[in-house]
mmCIF file of the N, C-alpha and C atoms, coordinates in Angstrom:
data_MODEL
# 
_entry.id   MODEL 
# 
loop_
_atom_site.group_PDB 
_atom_site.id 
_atom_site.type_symbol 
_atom_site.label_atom_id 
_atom_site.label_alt_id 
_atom_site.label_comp_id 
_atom_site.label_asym_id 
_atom_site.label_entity_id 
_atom_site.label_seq_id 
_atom_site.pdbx_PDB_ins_code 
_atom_site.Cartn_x 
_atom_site.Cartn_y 
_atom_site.Cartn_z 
_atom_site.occupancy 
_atom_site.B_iso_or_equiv 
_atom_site.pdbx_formal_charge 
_atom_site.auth_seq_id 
_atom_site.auth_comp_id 
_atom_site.auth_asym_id 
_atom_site.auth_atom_id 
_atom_site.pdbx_PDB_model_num 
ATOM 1   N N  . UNK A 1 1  ? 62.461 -118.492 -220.813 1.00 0.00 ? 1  UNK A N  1 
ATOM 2   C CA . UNK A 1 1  ? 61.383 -119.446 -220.651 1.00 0.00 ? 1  UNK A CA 1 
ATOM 3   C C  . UNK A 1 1  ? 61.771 -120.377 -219.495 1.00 0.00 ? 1  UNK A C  1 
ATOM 4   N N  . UNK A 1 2  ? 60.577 -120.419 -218.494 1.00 0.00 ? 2  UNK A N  1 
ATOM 5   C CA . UNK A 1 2  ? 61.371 -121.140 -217.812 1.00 0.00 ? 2  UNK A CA 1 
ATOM 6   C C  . UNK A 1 2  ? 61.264 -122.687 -217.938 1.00 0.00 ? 2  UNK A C  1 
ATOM 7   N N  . UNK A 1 3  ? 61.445 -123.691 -217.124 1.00 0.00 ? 3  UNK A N  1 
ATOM 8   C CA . UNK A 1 3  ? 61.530 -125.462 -216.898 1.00 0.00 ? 3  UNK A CA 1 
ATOM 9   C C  . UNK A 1 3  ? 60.001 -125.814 -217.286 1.00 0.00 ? 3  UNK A C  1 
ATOM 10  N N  . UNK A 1 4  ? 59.056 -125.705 -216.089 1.00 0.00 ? 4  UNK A N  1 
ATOM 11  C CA . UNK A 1 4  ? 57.832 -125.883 -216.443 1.00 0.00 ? 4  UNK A CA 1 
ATOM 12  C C  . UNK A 1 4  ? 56.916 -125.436 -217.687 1.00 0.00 ? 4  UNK A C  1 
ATOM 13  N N  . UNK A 1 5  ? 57.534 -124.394 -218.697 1.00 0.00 ? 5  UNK A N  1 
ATOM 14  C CA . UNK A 1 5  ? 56.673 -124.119 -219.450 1.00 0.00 ? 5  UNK A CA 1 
ATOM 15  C C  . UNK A 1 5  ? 57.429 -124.979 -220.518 1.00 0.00 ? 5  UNK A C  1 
ATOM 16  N N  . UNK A 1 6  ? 58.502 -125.098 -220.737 1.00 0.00 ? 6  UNK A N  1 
ATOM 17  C CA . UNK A 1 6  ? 58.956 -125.443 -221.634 1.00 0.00 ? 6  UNK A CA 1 
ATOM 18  C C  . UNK A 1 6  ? 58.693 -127.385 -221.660 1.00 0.00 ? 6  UNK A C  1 
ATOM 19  N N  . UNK A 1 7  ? 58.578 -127.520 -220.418 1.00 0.00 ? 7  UNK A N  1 
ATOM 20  C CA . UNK A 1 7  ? 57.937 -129.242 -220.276 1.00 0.00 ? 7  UNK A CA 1 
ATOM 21  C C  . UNK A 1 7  ? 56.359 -128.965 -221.035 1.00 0.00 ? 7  UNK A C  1 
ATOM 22  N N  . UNK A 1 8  ? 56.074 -128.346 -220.458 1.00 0.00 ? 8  UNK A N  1 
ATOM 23  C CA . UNK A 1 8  ? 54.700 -128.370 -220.738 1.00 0.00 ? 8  UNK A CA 1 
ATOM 24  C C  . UNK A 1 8  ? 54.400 -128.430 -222.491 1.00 0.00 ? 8  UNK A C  1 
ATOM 25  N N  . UNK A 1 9  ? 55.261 -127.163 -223.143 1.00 0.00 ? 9  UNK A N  1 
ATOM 26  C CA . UNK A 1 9  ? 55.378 -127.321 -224.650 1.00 0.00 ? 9  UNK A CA 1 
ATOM 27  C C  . UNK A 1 9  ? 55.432 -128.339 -225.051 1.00 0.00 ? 9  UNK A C  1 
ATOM 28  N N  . UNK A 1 10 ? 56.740 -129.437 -224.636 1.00 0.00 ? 10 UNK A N  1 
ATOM 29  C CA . UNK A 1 10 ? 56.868 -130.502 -224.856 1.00 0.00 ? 10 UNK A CA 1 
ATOM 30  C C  . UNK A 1 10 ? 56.037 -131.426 -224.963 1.00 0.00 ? 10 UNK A C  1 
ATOM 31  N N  . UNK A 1 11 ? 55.218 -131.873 -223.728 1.00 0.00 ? 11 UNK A N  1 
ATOM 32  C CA . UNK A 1 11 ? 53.978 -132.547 -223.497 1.00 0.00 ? 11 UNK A CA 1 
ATOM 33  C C  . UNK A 1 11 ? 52.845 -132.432 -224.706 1.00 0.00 ? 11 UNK A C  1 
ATOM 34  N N  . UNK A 1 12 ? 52.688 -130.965 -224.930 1.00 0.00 ? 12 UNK A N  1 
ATOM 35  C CA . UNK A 1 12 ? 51.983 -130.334 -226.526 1.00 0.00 ? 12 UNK A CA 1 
ATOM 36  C C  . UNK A 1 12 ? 52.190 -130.826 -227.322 1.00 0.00 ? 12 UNK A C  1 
ATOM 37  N N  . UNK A 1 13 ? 53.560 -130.774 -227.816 1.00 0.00 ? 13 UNK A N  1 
ATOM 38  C CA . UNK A 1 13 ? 53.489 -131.728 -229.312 1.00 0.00 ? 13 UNK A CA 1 
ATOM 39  C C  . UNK A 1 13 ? 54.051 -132.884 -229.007 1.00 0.00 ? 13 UNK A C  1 
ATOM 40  N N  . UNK A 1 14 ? 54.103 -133.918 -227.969 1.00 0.00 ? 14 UNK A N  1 
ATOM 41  C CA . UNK A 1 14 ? 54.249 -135.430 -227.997 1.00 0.00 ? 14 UNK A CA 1 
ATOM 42  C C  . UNK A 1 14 ? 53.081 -135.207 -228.177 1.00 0.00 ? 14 UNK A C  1 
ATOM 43  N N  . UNK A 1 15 ? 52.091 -135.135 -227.441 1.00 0.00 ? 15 UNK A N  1 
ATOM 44  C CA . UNK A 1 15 ? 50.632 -135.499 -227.919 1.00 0.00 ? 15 UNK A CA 1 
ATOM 45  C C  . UNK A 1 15 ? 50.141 -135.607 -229.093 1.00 0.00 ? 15 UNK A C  1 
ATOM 46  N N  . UNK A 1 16 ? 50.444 -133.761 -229.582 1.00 0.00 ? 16 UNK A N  1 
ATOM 47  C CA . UNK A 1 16 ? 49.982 -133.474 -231.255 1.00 0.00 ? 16 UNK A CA 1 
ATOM 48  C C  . UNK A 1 16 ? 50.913 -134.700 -232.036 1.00 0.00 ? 16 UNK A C  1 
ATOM 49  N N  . UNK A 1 17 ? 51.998 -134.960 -231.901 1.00 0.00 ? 17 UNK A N  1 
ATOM 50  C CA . UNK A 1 17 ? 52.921 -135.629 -232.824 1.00 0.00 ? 17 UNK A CA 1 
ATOM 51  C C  . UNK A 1 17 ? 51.973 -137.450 -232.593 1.00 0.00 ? 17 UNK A C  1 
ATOM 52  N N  . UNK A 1 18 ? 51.570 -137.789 -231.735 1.00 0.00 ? 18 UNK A N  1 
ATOM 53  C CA . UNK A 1 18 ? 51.206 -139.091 -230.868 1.00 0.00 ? 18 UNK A CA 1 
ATOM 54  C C  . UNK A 1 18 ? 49.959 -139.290 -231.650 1.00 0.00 ? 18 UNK A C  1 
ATOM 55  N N  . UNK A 1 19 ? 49.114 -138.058 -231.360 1.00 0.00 ? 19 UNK A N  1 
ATOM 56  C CA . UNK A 1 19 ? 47.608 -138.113 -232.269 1.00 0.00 ? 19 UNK A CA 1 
ATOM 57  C C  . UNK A 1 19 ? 47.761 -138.523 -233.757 1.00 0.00 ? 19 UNK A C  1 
ATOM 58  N N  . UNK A 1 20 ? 48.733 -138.029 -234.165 1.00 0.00 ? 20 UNK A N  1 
ATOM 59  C CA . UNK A 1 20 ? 49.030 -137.908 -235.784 1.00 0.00 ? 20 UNK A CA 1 
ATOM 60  C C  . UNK A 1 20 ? 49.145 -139.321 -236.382 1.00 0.00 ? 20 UNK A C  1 
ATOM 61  N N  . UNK A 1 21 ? 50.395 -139.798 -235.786 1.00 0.00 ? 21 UNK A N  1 
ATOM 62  C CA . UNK A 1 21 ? 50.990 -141.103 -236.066 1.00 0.00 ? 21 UNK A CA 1 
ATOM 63  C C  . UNK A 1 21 ? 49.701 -142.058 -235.661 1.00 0.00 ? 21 UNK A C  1 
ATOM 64  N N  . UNK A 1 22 ? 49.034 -141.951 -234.806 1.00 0.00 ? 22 UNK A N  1 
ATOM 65  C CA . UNK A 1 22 ? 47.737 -142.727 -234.646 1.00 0.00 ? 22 UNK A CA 1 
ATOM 66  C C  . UNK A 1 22 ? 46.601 -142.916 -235.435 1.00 0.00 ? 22 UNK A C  1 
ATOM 67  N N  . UNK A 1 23 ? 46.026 -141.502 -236.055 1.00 0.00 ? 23 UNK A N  1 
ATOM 68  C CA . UNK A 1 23 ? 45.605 -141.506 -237.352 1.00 0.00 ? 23 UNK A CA 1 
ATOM 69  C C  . UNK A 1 23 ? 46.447 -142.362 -238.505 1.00 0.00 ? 23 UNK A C  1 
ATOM 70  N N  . UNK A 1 24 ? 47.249 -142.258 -238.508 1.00 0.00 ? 24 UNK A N  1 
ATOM 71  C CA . UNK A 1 24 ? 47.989 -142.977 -239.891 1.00 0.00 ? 24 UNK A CA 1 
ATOM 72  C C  . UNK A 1 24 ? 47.833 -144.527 -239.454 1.00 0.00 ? 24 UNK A C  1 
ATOM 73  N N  . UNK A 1 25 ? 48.362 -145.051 -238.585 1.00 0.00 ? 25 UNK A N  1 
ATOM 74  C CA . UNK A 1 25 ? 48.053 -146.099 -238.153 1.00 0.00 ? 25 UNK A CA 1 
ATOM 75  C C  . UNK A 1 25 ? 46.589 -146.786 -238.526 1.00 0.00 ? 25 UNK A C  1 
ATOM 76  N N  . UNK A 1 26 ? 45.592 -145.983 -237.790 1.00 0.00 ? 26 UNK A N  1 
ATOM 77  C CA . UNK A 1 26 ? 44.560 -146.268 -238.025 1.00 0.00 ? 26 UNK A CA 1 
ATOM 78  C C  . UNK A 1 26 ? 43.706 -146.492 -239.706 1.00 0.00 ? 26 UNK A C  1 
ATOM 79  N N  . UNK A 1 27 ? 44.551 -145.542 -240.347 1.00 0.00 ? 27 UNK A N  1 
ATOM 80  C CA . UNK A 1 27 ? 44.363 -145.251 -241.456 1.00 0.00 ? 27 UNK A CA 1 
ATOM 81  C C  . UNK A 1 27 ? 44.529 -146.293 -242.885 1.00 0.00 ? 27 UNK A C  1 
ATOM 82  N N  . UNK A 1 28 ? 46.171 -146.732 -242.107 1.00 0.00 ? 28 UNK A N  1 
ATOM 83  C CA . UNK A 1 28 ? 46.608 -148.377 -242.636 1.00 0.00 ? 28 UNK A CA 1 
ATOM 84  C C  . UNK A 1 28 ? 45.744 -149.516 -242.131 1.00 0.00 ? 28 UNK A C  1 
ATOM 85  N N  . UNK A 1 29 ? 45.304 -149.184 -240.986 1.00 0.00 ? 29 UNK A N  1 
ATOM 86  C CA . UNK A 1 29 ? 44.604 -150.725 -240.383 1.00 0.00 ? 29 UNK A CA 1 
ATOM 87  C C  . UNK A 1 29 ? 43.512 -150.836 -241.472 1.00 0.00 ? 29 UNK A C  1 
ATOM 88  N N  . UNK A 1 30 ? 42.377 -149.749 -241.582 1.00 0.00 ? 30 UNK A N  1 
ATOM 89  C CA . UNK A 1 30 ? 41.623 -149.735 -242.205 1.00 0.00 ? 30 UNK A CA 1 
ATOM 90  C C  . UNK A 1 30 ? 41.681 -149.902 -243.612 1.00 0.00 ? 30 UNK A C  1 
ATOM 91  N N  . UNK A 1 31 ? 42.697 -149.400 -244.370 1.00 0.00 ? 31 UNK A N  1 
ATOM 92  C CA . UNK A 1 31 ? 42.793 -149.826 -245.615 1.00 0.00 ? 31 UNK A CA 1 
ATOM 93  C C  . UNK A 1 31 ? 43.356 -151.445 -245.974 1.00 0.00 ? 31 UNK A C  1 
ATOM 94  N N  . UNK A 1 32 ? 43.795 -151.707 -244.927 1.00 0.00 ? 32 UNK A N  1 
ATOM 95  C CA . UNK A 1 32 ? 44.218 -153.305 -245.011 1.00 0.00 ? 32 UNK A CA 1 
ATOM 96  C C  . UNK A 1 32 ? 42.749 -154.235 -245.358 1.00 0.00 ? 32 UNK A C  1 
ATOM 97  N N  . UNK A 1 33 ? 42.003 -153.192 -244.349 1.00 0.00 ? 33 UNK A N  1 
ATOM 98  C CA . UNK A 1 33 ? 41.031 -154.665 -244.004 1.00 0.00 ? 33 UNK A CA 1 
ATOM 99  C C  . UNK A 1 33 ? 39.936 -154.081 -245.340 1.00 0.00 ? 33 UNK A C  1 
ATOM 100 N N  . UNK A 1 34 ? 39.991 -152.970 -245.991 1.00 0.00 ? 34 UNK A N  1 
ATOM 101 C CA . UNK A 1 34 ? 39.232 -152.622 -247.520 1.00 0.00 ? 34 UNK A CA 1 
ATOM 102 C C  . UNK A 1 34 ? 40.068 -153.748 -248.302 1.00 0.00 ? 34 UNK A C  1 
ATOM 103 N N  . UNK A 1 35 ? 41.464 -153.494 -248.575 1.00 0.00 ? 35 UNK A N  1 
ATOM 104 C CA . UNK A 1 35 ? 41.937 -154.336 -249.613 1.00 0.00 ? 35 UNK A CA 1 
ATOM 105 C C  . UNK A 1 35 ? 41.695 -155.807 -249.892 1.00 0.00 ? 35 UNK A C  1 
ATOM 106 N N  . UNK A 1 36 ? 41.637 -156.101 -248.213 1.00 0.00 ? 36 UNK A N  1 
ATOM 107 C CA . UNK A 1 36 ? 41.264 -157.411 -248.084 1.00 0.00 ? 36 UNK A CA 1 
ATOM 108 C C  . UNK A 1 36 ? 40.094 -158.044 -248.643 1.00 0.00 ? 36 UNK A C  1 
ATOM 109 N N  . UNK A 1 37 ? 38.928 -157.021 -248.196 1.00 0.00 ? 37 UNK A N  1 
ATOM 110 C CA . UNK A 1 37 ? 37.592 -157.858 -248.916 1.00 0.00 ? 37 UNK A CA 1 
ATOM 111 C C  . UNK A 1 37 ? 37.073 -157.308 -249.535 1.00 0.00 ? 37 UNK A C  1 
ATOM 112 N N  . UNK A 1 38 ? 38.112 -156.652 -250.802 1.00 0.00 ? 38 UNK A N  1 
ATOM 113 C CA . UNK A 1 38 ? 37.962 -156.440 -252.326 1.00 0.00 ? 38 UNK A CA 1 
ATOM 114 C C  . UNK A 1 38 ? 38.429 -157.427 -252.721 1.00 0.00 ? 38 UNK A C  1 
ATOM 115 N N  . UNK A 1 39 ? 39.554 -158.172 -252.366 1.00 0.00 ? 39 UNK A N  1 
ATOM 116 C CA . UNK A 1 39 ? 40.273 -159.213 -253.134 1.00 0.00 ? 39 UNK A CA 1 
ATOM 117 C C  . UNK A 1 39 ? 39.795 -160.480 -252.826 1.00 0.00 ? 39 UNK A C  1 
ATOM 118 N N  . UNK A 1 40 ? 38.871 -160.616 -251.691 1.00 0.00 ? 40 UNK A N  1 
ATOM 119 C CA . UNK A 1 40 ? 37.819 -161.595 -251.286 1.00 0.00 ? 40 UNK A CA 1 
ATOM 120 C C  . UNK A 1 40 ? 36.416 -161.578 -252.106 1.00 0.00 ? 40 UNK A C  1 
ATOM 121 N N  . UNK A 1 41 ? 36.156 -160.084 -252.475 1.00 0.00 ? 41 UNK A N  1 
ATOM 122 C CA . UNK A 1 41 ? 35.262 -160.154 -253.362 1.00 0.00 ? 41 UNK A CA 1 
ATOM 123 C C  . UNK A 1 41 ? 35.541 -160.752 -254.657 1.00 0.00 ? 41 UNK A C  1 
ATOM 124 N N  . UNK A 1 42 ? 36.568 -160.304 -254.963 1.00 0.00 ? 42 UNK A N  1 
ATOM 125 C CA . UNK A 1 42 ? 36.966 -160.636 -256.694 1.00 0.00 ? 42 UNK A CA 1 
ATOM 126 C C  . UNK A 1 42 ? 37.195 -162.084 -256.699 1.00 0.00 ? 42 UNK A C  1 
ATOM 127 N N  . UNK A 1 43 ? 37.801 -162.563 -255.444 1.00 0.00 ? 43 UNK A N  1 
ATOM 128 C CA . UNK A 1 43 ? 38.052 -163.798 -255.993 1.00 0.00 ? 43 UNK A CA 1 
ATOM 129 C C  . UNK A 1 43 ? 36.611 -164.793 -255.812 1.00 0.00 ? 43 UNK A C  1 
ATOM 130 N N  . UNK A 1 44 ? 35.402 -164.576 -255.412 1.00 0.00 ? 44 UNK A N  1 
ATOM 131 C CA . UNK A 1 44 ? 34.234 -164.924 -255.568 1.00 0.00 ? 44 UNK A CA 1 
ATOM 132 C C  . UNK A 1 44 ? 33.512 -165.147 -257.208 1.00 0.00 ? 44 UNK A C  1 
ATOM 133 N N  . UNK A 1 45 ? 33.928 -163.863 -257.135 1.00 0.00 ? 45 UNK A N  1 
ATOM 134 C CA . UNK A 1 45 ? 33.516 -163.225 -258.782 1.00 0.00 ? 45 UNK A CA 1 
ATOM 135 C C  . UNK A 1 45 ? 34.470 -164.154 -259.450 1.00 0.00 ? 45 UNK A C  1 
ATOM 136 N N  . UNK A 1 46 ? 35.689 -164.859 -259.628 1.00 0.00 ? 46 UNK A N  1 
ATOM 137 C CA . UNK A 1 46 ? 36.051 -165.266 -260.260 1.00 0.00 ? 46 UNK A CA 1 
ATOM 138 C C  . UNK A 1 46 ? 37.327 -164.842 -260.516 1.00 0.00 ? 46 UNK A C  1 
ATOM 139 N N  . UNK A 1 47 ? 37.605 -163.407 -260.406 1.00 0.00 ? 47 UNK A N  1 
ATOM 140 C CA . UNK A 1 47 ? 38.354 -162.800 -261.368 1.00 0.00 ? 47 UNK A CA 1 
ATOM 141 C C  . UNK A 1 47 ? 39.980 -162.941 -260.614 1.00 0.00 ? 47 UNK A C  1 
ATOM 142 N N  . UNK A 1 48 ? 41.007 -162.618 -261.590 1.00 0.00 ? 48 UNK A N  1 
ATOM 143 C CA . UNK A 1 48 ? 42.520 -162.861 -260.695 1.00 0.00 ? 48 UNK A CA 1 
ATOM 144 C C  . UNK A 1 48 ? 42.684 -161.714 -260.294 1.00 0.00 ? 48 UNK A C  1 
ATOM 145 N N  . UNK A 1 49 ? 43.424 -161.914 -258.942 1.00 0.00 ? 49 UNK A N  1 
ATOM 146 C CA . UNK A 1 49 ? 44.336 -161.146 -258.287 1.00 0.00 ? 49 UNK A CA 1 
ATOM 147 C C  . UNK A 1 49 ? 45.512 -161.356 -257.955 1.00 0.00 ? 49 UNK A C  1 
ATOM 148 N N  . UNK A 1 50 ? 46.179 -160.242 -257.404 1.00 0.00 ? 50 UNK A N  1 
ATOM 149 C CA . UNK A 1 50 ? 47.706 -160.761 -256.811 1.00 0.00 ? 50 UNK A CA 1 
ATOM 150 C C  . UNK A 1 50 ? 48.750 -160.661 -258.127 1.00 0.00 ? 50 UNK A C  1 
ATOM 151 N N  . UNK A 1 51 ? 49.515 -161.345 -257.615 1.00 0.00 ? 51 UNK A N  1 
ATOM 152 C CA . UNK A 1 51 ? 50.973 -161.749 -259.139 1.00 0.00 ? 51 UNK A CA 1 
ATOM 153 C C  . UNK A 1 51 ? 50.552 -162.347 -260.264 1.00 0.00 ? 51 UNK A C  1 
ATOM 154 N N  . UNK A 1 52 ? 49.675 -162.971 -259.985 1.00 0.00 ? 52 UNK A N  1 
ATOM 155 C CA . UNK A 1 52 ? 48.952 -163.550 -261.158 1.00 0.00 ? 52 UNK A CA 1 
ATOM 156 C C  . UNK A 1 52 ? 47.695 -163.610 -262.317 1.00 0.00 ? 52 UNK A C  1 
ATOM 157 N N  . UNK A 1 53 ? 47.926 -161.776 -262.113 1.00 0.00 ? 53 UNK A N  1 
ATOM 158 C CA . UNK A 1 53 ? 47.037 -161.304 -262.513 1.00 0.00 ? 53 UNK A CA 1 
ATOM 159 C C  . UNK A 1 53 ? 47.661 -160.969 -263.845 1.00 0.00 ? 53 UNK A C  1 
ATOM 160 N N  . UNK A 1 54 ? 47.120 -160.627 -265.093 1.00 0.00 ? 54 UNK A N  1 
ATOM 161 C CA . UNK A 1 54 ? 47.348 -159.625 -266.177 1.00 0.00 ? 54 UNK A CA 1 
ATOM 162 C C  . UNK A 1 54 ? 48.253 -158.495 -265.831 1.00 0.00 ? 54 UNK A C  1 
ATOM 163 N N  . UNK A 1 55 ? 49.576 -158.122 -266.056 1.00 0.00 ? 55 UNK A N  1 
ATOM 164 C CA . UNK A 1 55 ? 49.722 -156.462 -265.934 1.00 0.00 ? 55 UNK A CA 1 
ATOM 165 C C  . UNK A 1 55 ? 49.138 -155.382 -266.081 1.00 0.00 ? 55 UNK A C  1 
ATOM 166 N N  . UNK A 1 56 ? 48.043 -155.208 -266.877 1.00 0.00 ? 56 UNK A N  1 
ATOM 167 C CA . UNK A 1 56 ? 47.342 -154.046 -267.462 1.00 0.00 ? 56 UNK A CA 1 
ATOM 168 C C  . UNK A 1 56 ? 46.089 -154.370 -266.464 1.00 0.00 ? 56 UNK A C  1 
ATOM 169 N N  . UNK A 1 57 ? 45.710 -155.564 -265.406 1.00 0.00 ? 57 UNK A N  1 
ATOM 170 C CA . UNK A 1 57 ? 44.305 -155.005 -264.703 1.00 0.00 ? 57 UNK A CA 1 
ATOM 171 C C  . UNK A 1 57 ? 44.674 -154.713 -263.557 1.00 0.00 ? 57 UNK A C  1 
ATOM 172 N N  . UNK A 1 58 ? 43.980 -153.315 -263.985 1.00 0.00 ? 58 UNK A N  1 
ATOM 173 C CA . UNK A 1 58 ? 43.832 -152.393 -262.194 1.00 0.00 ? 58 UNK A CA 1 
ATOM 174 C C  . UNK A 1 58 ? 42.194 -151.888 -261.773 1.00 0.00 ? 58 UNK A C  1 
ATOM 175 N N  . UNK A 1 59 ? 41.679 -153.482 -261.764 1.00 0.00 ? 59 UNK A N  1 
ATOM 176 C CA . UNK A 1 59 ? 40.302 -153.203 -261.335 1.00 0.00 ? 59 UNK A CA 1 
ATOM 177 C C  . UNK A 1 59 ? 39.982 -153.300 -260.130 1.00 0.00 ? 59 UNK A C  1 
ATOM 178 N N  . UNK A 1 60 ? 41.147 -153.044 -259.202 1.00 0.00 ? 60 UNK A N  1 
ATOM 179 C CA . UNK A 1 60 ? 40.462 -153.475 -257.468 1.00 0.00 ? 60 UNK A CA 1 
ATOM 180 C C  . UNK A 1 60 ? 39.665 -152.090 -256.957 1.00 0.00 ? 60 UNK A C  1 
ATOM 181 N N  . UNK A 1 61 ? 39.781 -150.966 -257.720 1.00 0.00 ? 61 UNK A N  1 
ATOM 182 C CA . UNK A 1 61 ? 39.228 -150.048 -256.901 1.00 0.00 ? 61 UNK A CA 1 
ATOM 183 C C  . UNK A 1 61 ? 37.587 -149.839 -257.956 1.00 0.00 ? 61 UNK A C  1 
ATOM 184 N N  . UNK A 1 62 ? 37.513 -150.418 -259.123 1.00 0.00 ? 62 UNK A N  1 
ATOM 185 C CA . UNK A 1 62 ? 36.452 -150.611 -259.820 1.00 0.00 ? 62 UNK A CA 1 
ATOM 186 C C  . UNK A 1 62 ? 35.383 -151.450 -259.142 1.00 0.00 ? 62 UNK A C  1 
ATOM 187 N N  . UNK A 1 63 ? 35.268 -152.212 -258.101 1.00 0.00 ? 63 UNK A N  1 
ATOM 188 C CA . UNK A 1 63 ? 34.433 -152.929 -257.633 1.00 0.00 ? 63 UNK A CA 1 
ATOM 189 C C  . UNK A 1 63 ? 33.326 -152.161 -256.308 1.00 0.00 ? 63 UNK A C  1 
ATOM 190 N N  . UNK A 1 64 ? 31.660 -151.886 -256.426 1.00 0.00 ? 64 UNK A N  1 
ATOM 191 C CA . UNK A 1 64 ? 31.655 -151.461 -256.070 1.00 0.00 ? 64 UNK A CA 1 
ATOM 192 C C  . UNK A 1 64 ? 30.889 -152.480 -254.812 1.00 0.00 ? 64 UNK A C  1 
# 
């Protein structure tokens, strides 16, 4: 194989590898900013969140 093809491979999966990690990224940004104004919702509604919630409530994904 020669220099140039084997750069070129290279170039292939930085990209593929580059795209990936970007999705995930993106993936966290977006779930940040869901979690966020669920727990902006609830705390409207009244209800606790955070550490100071009950152990047994796991209603943040119950809100629609």
């Amino acid at each position: 194989m020669n220099s140039v093809a084997l750069f070129a491979y290279g170039v292939l999966v930085t990209l593929v590898v580059g795209f990936g990690i970007g999705l995930l990224v993106w993936g966290a940004i977006l779930d940040g900013r869901h979690d966020h104004e669920v727990r902006a919702r609830l705390e409207d509604h009244g209800e606790a969140t955070g550490p100071a919630a009950e152990p047994g409530d796991h209603h943040l994904g119950a809100v629609s």
